[in-house]
C-alpha positions in Angstrom: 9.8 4.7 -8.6 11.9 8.2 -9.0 15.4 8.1 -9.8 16.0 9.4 -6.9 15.2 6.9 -5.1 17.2 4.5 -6.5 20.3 3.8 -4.7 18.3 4.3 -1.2 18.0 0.8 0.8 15.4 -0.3 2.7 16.5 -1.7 6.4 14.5 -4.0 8.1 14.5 -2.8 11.7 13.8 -5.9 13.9 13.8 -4.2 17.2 11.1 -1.2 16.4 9.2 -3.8 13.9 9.6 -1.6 10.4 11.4 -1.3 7.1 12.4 2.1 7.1 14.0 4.2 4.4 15.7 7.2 5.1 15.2 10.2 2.4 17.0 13.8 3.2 17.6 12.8 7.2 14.0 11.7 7.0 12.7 8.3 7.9 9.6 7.1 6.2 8.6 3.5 7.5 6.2 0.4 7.4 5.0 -1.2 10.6 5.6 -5.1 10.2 4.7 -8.0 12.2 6.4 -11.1 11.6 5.1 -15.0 11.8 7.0 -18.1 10.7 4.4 -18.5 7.7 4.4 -14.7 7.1 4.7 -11.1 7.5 1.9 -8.5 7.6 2.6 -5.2 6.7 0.6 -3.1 9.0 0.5 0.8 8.1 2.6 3.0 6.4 3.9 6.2 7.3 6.1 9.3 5.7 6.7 12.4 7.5 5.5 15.3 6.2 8.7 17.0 5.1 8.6 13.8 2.2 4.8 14.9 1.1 4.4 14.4 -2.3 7.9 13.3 -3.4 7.0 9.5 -4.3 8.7 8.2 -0.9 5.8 5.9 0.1 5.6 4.9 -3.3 9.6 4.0 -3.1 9.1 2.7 0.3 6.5 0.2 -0.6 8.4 -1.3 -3.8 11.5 -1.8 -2.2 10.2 -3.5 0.8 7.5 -5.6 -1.6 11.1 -6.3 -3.5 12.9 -7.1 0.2 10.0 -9.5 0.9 10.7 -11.3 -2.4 14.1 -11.5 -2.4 13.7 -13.3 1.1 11.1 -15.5 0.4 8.1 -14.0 2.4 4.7 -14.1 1.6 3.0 -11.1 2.9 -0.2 -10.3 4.3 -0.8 -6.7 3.2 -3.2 -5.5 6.7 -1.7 -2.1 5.4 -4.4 0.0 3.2 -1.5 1.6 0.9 -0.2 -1.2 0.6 -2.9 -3.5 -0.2 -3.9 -0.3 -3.1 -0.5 -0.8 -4.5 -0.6 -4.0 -5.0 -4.2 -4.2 -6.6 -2.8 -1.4 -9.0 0.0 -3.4 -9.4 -1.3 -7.5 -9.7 2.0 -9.1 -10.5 2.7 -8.4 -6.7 -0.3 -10.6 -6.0 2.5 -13.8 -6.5 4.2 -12.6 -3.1 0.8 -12.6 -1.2 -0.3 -15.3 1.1 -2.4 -17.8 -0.5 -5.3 -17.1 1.7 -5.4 -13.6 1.1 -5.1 -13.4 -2.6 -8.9 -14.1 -3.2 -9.2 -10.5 -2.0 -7.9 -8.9 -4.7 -10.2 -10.4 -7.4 -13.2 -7.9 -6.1 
């Protein structure tokens, strides 16, 4: 992740169902939908004024770090996220059981 991003925090927004973080006025989200067992992470989105700067990148680690630090496993429905984590397999130990068979193809 950039420097830049950093310090930003990512907010989990209950009542519109999406971590969000804010870059430059600028909010760049993840649709989420949450069970007792789980959360899926559903798509990704940054605006366009972001492009290019890294902030889905940021966005994706710090809510993979959120779901962590909370004790989620994750369904990642989400195809950037899903990429990110099969480029990055240690994320593989927040996955759902069930699902982690999928990144082994």
């Amino acid at each position: 992740m950039k420097e830049e991003f950093n310090e930003l925090q990512v907010v989990k927004n209950d009542e519109t169902q999406q971590f969000e973080l804010t870059v430059d006025g600028y909010i760049a989200f993840i649709e989420f939908r949450e069970k007792p067992s789980h959360i899926s992470l559903i798509h990704t989105e940054s605006p366009p004024e972001l492009a290019g700067r890294g902030v889905a990148t940021a966005l994706i680690e710090k809510t993979l770090a959120y779901l962590e630090a909370n004790n989620y496993k994750l369904l990642p429905l989400c195809p950037l996220v899903f990429a990110y984590i099969k480029k990055n397999p240690t994320w593989i130990r927040i996955v759902e059981p069930s699902f982690q068979q999928r990144f082994s193809s």
